[in-house]
C-alpha positions as a printed Julia matrix, in Angstrom:
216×3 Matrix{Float64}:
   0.0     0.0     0.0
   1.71    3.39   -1.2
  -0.3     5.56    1.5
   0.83    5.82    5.06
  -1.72    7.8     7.74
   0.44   10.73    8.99
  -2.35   12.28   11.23
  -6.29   12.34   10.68
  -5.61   15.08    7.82
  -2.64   14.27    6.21
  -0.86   10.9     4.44
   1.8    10.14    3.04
   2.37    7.51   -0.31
   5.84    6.5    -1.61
   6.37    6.84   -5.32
   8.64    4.12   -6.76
   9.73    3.92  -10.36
   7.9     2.88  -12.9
   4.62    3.36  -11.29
   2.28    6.23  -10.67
  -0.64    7.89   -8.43
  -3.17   10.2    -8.95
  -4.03   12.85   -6.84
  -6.86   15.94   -6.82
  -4.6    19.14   -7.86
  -3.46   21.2    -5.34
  -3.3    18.32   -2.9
   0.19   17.88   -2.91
   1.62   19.54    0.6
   5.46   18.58    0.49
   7.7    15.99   -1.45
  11.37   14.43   -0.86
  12.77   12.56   -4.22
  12.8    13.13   -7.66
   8.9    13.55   -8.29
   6.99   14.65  -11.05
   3.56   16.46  -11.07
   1.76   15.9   -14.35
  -1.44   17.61  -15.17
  -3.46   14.51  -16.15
  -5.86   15.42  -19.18
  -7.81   11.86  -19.33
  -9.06   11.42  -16.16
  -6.8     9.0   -14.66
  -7.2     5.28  -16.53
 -10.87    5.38  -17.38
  -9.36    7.23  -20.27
 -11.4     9.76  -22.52
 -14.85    7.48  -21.6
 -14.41    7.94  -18.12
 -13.34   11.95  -18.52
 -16.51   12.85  -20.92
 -18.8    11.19  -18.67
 -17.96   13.64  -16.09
 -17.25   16.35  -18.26
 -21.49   15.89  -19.19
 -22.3    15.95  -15.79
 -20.07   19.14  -15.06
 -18.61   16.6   -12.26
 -14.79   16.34  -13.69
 -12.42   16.67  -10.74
  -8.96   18.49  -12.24
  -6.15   15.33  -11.5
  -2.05   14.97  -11.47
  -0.07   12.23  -12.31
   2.31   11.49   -9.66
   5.55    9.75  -11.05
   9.0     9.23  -10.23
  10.94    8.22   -7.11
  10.63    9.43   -3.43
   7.63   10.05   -0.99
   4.65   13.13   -1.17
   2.45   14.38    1.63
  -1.06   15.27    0.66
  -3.85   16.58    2.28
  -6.56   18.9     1.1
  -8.73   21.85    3.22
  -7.53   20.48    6.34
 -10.53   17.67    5.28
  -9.75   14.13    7.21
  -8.75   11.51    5.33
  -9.5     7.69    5.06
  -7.17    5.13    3.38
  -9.23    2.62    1.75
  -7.74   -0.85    0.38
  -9.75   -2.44   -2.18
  -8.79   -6.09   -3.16
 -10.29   -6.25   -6.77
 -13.3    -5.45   -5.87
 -15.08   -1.66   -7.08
 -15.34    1.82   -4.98
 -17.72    3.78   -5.54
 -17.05    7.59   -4.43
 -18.09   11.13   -5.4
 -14.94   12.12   -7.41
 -14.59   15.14   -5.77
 -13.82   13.49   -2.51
 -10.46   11.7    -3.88
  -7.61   12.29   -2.52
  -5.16    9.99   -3.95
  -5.02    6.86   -5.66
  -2.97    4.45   -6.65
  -2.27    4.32  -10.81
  -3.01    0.21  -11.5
  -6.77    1.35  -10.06
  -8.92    1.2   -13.11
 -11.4     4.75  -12.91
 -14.48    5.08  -14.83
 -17.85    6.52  -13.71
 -21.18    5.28  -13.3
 -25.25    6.4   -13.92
 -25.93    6.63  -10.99
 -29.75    5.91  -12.53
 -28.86    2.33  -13.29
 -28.86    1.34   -9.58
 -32.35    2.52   -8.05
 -33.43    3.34  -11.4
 -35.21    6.86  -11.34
 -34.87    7.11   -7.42
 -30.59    6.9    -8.2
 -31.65    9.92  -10.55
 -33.81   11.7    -7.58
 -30.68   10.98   -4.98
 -28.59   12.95   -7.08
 -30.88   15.93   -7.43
 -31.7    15.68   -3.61
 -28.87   14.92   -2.16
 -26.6    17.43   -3.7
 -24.19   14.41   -4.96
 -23.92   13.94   -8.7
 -26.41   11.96  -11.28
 -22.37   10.4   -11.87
 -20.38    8.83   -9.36
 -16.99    7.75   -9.48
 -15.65    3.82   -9.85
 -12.55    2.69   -9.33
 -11.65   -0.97   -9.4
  -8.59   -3.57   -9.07
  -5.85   -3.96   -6.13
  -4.74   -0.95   -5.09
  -5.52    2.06   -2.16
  -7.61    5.29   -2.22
  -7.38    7.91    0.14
 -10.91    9.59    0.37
 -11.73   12.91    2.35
 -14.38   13.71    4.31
 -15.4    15.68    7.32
 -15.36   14.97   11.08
 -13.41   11.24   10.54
 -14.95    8.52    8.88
 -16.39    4.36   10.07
 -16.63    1.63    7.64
 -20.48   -0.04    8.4
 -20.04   -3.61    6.99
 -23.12   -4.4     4.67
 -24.29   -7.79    5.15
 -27.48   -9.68    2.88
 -29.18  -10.27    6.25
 -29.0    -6.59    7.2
 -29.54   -3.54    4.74
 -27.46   -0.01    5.94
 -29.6     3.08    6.24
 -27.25    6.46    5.65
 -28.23   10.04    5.8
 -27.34   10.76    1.88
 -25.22   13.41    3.58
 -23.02   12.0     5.64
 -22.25    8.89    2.69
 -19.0     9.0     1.3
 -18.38    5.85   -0.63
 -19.42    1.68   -0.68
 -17.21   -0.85   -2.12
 -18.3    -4.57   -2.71
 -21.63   -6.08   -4.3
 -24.18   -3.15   -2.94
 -27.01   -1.82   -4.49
 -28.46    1.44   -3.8
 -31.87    3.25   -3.0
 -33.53    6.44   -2.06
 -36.17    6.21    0.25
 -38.44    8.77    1.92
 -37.86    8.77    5.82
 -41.26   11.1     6.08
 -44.34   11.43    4.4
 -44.17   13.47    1.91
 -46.8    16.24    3.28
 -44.12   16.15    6.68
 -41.74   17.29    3.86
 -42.79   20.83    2.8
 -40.63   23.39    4.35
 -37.91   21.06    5.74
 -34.02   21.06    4.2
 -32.89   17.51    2.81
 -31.86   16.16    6.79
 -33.59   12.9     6.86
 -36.28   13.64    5.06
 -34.45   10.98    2.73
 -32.47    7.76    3.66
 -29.88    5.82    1.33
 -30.36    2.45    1.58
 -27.79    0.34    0.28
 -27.93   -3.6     0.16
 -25.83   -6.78   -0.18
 -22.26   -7.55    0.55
 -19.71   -5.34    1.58
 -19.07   -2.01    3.28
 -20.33    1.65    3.43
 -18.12    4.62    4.44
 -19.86    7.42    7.16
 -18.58   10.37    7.65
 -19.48   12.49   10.68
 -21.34   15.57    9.47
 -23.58   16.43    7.09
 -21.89   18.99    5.53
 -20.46   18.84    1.59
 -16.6    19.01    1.17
């Protein structure tokens, strides 16, 4: 794993040759080593797919390639950060909550209308979040931001997770997603998106919680 927790808001990943990270621009805080910071014009290795699905959505996040030999310390907004492993399995994050991530991760983006149908549609509208979300799939590490510190809820077939679509910051494993009223919808008028609305995600694997409600 390239990324190594320095603090709550800050990590550090070791850059060896031949190989290469991504990172949001501007997150680079300090480097040691011969590094090089690339602007990175195909949005990472989804390619030009990946990068004009966003671009359609207005949801591209600006990304550098990180190359070369020695070790970088990012951080972003004094946001905290959570290192997530995945083990060939697929993240699914809001893209502009990406730190860092490791170069053999294969990005690309998904409707998120195809899970939930028109109620993914509606979650992106209410929520805030984007009608696209961000994938990212193979063996590698993510580091993620989010605000107040972050717990991994496992997701299990037996037992569905309920999130406040504001506090969710990504899922990984073989989940499917839902919007669901929490009130009726005449309890609704006048009221901000709290929990009027609940994500419910189901199956197998694990759903990341951040400890606020408020957007990066």
């Amino acid at each position: 794993m390239p990324f190594r927790e320095i603090n709550s808001k800050m990590v550090e990943a070791t850059v060896l040759p031949g190989q290469r990270l991504f990172s949001q621009r501007g997150a680079m805080l300090a480097y040691k080593g011969d590094v090089a910071f690339t602007p990175n014009v195909q949005g990472g290795q989804g390619g030009l797919a990946s990068m004009i699905g966003r671009r359609v959505a207005n949801e591209a996040t600006p990304l550098m390639t990180v190359e070369g030999s020695g070790t970088v310390l990012f951080g972003h907004g004094g946001h905290h950060i959570q290192v997530i492993s995945l083990t060939g399995d697929t993240l699914h994050v809001e893209a502009d909550r990406l730190l860092a991530f490791d170069g053999t991760l294969q990005q690309g983006t998904m409707f998120m209308g195809s899970q939930g149908g028109v109620m993914g549609m509606v979650r992106g509208q209410v929520t805030g979040q984007g009608l696209f979300t961000t994938t990212l799939k193979g063996q590698g590490s993510v580091a993620v931001m989010a605000h107040g510190g972050v717990i991994e809820v496992p997701i299990t077939p037996q037992r569905p997770v309920h999130v406040d679509p504001q506090a969710y910051v990504a899922h990984h494993g073989d989940v499917r997603n839902k919007l669901s009223a929490a009130l009726g919808w005449r309890d609704m008028v006048g009221r901000g998106s709290g929990e009027a609305f609940q994500l419910e995600l189901s199956g197998s694997g694990a759903v990341y919680v951040q400890a606020s409600e408020e957007k990066l």
